[in-house]
PDB file of the backbone (N, CA, C, O) and the ligand in Angstrom, with CONECT records:
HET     ZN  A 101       1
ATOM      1  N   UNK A   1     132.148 102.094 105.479  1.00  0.00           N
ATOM      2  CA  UNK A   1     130.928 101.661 106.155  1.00  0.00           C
ATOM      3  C   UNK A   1     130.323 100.498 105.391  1.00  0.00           C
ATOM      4  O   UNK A   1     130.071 100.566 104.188  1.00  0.00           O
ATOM      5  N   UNK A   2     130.109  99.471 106.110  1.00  0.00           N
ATOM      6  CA  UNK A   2     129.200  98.359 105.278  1.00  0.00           C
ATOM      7  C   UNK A   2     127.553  97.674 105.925  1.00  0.00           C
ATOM      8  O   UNK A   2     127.034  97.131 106.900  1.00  0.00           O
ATOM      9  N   UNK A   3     127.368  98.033 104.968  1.00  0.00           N
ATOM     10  CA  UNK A   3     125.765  98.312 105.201  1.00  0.00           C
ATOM     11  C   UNK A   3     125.453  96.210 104.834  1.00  0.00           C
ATOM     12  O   UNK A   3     126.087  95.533 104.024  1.00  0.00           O
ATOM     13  N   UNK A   4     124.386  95.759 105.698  1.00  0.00           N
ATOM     14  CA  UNK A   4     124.072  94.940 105.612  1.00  0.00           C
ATOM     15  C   UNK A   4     122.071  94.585 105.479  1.00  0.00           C
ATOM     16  O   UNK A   4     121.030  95.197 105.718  1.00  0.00           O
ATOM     17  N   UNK A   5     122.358  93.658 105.119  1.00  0.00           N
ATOM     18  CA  UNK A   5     120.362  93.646 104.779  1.00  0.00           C
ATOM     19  C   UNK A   5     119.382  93.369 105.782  1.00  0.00           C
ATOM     20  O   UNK A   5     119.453  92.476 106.626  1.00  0.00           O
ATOM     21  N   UNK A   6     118.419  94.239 105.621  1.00  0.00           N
ATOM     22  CA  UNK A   6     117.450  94.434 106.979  1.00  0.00           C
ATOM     23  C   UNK A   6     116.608  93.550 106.804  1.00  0.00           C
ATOM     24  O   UNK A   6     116.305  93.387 105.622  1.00  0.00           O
ATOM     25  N   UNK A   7     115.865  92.598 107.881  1.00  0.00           N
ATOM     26  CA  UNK A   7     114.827  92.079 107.847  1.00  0.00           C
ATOM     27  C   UNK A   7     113.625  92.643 108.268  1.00  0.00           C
ATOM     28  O   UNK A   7     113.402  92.937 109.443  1.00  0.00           O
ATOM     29  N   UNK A   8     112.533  92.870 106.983  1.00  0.00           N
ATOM     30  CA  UNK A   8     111.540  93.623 107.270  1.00  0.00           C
ATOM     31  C   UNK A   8     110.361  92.483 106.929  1.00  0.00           C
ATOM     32  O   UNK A   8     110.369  91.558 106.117  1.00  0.00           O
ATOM     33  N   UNK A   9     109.062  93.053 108.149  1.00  0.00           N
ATOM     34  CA  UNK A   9     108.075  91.962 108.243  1.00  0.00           C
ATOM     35  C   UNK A   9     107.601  92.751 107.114  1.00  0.00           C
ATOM     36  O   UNK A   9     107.883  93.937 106.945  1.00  0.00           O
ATOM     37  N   UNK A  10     106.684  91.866 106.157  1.00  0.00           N
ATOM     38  CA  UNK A  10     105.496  92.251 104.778  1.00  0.00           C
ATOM     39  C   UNK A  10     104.362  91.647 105.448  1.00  0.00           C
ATOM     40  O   UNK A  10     104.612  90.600 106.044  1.00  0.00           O
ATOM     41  N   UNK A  11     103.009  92.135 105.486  1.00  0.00           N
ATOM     42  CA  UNK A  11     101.922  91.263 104.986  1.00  0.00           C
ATOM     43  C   UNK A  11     101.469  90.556 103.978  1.00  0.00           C
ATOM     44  O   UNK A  11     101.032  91.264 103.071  1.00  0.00           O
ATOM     45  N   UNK A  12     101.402  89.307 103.776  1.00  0.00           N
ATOM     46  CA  UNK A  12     101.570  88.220 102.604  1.00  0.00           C
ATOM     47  C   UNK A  12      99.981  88.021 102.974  1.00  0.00           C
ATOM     48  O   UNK A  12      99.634  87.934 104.152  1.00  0.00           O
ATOM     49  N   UNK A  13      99.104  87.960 101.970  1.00  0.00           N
ATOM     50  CA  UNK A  13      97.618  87.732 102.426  1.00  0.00           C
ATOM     51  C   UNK A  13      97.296  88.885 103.256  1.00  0.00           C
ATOM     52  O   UNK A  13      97.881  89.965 103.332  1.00  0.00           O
ATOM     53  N   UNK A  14      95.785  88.269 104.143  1.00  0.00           N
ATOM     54  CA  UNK A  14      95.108  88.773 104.802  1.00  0.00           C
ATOM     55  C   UNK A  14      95.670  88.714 106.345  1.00  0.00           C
ATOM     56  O   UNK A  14      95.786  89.769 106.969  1.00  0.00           O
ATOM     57  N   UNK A  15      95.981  87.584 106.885  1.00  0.00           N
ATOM     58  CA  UNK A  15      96.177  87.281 107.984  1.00  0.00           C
ATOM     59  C   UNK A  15      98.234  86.672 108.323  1.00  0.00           C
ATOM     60  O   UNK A  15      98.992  86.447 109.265  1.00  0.00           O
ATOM     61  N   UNK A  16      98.228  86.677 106.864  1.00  0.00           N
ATOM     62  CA  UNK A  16      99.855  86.196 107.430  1.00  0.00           C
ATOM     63  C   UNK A  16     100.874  87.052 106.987  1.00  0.00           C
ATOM     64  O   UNK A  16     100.690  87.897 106.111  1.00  0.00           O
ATOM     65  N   UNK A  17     102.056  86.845 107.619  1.00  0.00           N
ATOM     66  CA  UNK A  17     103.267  87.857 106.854  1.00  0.00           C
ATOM     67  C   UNK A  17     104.289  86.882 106.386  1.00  0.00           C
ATOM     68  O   UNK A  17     104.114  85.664 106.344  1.00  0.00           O
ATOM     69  N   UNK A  18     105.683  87.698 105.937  1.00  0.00           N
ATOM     70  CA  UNK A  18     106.433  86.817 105.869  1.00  0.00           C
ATOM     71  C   UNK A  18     107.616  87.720 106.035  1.00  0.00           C
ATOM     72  O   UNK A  18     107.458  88.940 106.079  1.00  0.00           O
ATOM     73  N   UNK A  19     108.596  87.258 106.112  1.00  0.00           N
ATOM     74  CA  UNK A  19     109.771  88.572 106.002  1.00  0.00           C
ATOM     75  C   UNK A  19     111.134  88.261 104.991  1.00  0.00           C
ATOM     76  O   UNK A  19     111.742  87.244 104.656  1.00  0.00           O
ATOM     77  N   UNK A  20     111.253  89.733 104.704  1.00  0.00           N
ATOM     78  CA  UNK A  20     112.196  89.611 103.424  1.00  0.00           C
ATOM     79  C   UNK A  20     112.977  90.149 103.722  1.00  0.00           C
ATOM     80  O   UNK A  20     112.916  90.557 104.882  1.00  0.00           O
ATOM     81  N   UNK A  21     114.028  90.454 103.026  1.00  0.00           N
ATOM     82  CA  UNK A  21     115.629  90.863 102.986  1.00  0.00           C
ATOM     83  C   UNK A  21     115.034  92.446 102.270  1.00  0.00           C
ATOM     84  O   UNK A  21     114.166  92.377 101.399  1.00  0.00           O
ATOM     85  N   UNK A  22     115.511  93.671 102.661  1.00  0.00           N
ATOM     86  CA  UNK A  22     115.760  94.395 101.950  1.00  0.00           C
ATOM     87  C   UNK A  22     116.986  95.248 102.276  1.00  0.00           C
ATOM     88  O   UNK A  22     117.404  95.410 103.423  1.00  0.00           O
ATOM     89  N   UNK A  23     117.436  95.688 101.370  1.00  0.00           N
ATOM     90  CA  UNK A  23     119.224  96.937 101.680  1.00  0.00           C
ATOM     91  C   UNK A  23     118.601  98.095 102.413  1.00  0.00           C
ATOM     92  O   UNK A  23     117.574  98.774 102.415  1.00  0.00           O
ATOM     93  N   UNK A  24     119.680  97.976 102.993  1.00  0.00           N
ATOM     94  CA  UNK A  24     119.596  99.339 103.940  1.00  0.00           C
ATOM     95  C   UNK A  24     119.323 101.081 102.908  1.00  0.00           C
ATOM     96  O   UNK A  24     120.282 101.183 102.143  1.00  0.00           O
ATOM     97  N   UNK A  25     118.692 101.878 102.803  1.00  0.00           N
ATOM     98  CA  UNK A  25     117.898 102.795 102.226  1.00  0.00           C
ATOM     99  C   UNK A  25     116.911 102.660 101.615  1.00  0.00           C
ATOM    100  O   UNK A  25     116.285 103.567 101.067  1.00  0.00           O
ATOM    101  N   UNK A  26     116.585 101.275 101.630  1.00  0.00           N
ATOM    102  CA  UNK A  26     115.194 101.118 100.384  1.00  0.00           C
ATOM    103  C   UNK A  26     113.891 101.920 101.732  1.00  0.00           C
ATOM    104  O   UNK A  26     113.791 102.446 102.841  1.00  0.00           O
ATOM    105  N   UNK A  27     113.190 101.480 100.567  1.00  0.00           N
ATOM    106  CA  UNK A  27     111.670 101.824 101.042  1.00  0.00           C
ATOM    107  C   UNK A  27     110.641 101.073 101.564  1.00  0.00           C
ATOM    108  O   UNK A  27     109.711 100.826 100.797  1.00  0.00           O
ATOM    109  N   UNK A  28     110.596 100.701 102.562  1.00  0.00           N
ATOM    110  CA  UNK A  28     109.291  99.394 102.897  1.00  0.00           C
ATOM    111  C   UNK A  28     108.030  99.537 102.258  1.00  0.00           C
ATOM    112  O   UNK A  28     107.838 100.373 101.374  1.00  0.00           O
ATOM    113  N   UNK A  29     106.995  98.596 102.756  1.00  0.00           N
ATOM    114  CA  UNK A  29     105.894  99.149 102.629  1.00  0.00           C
ATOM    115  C   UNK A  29     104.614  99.637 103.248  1.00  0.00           C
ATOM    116  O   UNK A  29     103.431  99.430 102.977  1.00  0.00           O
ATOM    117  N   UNK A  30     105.452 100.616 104.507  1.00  0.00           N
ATOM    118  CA  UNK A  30     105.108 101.947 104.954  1.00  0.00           C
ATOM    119  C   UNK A  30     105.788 102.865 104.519  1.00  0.00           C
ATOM    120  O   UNK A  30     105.788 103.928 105.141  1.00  0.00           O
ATOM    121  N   UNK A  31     106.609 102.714 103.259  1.00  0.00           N
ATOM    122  CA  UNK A  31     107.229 104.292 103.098  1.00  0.00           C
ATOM    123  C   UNK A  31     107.900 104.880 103.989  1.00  0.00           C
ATOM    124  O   UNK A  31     107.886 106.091 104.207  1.00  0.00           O
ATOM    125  N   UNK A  32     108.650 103.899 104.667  1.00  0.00           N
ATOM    126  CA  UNK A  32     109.626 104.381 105.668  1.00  0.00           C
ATOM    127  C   UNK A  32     111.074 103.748 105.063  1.00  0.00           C
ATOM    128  O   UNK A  32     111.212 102.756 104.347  1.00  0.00           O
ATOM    129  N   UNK A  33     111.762 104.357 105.419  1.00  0.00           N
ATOM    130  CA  UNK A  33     113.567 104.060 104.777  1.00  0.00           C
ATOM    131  C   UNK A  33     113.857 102.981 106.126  1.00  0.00           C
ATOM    132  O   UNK A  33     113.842 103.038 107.356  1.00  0.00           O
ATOM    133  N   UNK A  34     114.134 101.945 105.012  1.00  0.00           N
ATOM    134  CA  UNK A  34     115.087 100.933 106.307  1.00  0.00           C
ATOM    135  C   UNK A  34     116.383 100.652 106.427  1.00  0.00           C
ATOM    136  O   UNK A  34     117.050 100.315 105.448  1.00  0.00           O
ATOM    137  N   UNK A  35     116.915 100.763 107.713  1.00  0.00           N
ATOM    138  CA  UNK A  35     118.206 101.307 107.757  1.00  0.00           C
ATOM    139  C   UNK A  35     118.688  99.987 108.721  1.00  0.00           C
ATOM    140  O   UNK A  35     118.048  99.599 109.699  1.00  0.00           O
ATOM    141  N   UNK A  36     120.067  99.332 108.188  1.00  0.00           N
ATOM    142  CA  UNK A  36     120.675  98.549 108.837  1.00  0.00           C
ATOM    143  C   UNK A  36     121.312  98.927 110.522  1.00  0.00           C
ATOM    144  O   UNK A  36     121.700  99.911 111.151  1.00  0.00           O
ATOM    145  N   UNK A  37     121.147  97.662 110.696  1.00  0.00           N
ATOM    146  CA  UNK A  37     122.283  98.089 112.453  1.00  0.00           C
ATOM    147  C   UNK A  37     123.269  98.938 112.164  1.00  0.00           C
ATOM    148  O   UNK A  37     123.360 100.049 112.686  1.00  0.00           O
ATOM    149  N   UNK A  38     124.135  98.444 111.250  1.00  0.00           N
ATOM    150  CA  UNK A  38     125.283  99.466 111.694  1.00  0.00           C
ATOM    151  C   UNK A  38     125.254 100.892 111.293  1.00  0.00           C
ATOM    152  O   UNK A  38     126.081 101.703 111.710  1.00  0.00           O
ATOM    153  N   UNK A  39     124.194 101.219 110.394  1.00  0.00           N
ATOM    154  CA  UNK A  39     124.031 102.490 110.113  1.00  0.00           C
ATOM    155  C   UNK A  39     123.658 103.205 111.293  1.00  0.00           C
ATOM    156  O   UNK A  39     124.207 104.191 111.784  1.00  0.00           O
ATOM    157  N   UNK A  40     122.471 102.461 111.752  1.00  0.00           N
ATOM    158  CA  UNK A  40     121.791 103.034 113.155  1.00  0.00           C
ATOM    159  C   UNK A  40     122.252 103.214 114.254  1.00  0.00           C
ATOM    160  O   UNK A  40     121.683 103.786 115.183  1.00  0.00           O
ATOM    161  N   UNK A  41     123.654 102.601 114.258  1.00  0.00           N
ATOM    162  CA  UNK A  41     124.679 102.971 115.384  1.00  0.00           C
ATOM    163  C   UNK A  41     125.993 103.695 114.842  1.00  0.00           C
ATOM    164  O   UNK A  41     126.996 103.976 115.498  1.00  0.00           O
ATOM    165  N   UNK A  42     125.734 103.945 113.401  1.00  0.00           N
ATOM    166  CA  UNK A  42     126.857 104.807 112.886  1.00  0.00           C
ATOM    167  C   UNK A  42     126.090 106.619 112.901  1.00  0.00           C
ATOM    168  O   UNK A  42     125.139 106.968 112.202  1.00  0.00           O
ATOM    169  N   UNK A  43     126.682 107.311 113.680  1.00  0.00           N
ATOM    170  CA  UNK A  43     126.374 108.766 114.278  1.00  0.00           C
ATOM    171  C   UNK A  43     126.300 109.869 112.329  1.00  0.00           C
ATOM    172  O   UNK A  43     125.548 110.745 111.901  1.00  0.00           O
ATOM    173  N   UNK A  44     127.370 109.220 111.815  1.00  0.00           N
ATOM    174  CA  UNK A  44     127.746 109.989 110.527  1.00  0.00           C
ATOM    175  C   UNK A  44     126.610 109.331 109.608  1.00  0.00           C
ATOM    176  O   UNK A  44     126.591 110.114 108.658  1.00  0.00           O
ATOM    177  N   UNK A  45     125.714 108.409 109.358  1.00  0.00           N
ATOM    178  CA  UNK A  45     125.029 107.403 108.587  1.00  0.00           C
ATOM    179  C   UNK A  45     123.359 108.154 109.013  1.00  0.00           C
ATOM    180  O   UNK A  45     122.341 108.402 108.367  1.00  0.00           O
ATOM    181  N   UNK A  46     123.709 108.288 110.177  1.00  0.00           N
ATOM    182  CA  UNK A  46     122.595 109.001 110.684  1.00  0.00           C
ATOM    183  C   UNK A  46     122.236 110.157 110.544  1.00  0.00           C
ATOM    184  O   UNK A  46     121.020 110.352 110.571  1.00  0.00           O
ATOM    185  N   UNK A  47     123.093 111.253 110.360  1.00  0.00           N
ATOM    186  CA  UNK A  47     122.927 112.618 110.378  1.00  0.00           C
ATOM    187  C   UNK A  47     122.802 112.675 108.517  1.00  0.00           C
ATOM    188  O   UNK A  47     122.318 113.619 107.892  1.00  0.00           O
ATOM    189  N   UNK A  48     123.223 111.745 108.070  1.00  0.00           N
ATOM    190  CA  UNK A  48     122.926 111.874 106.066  1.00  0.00           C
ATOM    191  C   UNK A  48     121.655 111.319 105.683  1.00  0.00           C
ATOM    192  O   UNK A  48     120.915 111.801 104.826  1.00  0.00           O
ATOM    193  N   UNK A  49     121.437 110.267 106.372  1.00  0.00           N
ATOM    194  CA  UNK A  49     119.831 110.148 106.770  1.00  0.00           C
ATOM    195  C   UNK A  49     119.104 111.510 106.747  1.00  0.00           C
ATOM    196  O   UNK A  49     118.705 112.100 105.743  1.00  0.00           O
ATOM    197  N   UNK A  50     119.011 111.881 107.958  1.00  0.00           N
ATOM    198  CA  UNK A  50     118.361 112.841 108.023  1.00  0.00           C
ATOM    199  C   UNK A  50     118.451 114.117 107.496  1.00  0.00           C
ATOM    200  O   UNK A  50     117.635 114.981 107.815  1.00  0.00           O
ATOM    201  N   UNK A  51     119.551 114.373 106.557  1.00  0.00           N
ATOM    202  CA  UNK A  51     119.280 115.106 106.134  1.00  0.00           C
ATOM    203  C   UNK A  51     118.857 115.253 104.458  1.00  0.00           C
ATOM    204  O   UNK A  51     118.436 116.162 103.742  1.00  0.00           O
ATOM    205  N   UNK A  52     119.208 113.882 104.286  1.00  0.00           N
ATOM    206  CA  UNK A  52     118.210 113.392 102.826  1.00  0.00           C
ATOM    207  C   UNK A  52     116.446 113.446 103.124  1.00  0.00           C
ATOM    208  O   UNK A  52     115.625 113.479 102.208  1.00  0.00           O
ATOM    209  N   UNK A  53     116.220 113.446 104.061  1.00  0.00           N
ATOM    210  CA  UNK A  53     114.671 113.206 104.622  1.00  0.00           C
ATOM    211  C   UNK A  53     114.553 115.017 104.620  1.00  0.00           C
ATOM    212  O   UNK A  53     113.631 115.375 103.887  1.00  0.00           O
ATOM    213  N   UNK A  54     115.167 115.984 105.171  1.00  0.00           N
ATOM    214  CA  UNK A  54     115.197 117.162 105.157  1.00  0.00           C
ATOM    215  C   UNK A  54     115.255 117.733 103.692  1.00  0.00           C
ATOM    216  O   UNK A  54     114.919 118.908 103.540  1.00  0.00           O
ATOM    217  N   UNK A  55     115.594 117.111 102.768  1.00  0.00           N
ATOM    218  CA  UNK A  55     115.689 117.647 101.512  1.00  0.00           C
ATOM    219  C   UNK A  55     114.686 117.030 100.476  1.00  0.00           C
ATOM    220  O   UNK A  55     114.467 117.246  99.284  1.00  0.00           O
ATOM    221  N   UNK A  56     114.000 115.910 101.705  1.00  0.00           N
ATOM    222  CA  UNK A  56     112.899 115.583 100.452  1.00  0.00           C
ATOM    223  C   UNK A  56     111.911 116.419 101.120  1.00  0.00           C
ATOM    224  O   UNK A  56     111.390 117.139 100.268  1.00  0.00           O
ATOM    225  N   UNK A  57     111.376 116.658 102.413  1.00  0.00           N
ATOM    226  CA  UNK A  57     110.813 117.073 102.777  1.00  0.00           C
ATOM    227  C   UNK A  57     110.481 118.482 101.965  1.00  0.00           C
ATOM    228  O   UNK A  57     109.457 118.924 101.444  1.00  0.00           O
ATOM    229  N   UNK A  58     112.121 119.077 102.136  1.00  0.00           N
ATOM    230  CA  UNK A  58     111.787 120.088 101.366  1.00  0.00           C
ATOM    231  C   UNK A  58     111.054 120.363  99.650  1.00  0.00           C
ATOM    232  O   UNK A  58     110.146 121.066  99.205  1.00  0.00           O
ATOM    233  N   UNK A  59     111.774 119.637  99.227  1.00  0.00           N
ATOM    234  CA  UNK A  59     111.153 118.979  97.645  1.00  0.00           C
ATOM    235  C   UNK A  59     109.205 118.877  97.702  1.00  0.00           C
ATOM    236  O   UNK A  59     108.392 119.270  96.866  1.00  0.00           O
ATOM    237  N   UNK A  60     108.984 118.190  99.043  1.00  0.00           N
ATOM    238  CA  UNK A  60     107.677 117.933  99.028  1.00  0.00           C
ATOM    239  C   UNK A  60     106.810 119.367  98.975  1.00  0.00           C
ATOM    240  O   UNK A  60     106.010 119.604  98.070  1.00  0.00           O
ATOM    241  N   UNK A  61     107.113 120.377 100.185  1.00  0.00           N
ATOM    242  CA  UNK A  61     106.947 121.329 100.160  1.00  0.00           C
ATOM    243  C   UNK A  61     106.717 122.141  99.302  1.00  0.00           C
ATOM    244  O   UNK A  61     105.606 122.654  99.164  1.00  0.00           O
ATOM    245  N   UNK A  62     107.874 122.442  98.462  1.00  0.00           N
ATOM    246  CA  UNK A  62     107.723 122.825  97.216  1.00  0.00           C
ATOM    247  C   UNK A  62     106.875 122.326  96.588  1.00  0.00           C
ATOM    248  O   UNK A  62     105.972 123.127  96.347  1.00  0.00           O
ATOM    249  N   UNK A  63     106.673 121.060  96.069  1.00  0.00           N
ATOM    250  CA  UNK A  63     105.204 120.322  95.052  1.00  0.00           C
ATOM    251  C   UNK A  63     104.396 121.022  95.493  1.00  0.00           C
ATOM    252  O   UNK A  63     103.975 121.796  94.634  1.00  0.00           O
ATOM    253  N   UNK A  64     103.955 121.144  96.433  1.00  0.00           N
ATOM    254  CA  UNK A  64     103.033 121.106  97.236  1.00  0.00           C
ATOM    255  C   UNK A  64     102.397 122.607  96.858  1.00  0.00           C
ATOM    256  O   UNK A  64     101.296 122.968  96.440  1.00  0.00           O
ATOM    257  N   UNK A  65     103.579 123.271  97.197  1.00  0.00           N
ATOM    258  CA  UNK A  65     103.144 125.141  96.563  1.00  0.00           C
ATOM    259  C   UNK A  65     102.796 125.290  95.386  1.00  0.00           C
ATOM    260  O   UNK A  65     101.814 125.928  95.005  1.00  0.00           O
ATOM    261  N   UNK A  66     103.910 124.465  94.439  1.00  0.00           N
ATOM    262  CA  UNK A  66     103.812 124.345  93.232  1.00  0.00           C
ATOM    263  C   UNK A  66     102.008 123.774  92.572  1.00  0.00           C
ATOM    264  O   UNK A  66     101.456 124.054  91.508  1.00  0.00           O
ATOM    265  N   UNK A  67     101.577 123.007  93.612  1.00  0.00           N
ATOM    266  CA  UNK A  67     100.155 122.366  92.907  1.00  0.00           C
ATOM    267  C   UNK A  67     100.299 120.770  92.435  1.00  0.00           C
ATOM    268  O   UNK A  67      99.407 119.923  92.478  1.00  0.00           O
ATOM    269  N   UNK A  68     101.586 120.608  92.001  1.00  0.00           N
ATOM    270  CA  UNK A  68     101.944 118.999  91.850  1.00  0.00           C
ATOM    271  C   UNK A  68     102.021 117.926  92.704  1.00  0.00           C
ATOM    272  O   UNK A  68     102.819 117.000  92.560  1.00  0.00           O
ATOM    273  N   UNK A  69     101.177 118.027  93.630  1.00  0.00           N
ATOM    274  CA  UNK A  69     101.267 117.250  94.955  1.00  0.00           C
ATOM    275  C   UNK A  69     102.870 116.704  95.218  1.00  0.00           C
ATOM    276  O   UNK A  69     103.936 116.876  94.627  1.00  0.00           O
ATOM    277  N   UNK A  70     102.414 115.901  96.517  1.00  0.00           N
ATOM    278  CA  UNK A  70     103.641 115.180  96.905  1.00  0.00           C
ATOM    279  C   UNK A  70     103.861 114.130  95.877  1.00  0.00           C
ATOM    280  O   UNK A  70     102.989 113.590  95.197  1.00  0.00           O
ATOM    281  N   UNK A  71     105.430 113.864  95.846  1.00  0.00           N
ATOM    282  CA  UNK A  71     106.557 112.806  95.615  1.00  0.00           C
ATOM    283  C   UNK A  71     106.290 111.477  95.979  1.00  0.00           C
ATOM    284  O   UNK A  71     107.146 110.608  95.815  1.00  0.00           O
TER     285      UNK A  71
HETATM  286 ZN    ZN A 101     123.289 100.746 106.163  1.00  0.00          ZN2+
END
């Protein structure tokens, strides 16, 4: 599988953006995972996705009981 770099809009200032290159799993800045085309049309890329999101989730959960807030 070859993962290629996503173009994600940033807010640069108040009123303007700009857009940057980032790899497919990083983290924007909404804290959302950005995921290339071909991942997003790869069925197997997708289901490991989600289930890394299922295991942080779970992780969070846990903090959470634990008293250590979220991750
Ligand atoms: Zn990818």
């Amino acid at each position: 599988m070859s993962c290629k770099p996503v173009d994600v809009v940033v807010p640069r200032g108040r009123y303007d953006t700009k857009v940057i290159q980032m790899k497919c799993g990083e983290t924007n800045h909404h804290g959302m995972r950005v995921t290339c085309d071909p991942c997003l049309n790869s069925k197997e890329s997708m289901q490991e996705i989600a289930r890394q999101k299922a295991n942080m989730d779970a992780d969070n959960a846990w903090n959470r009981s634990a008293g250590w807030g979220e991750m």
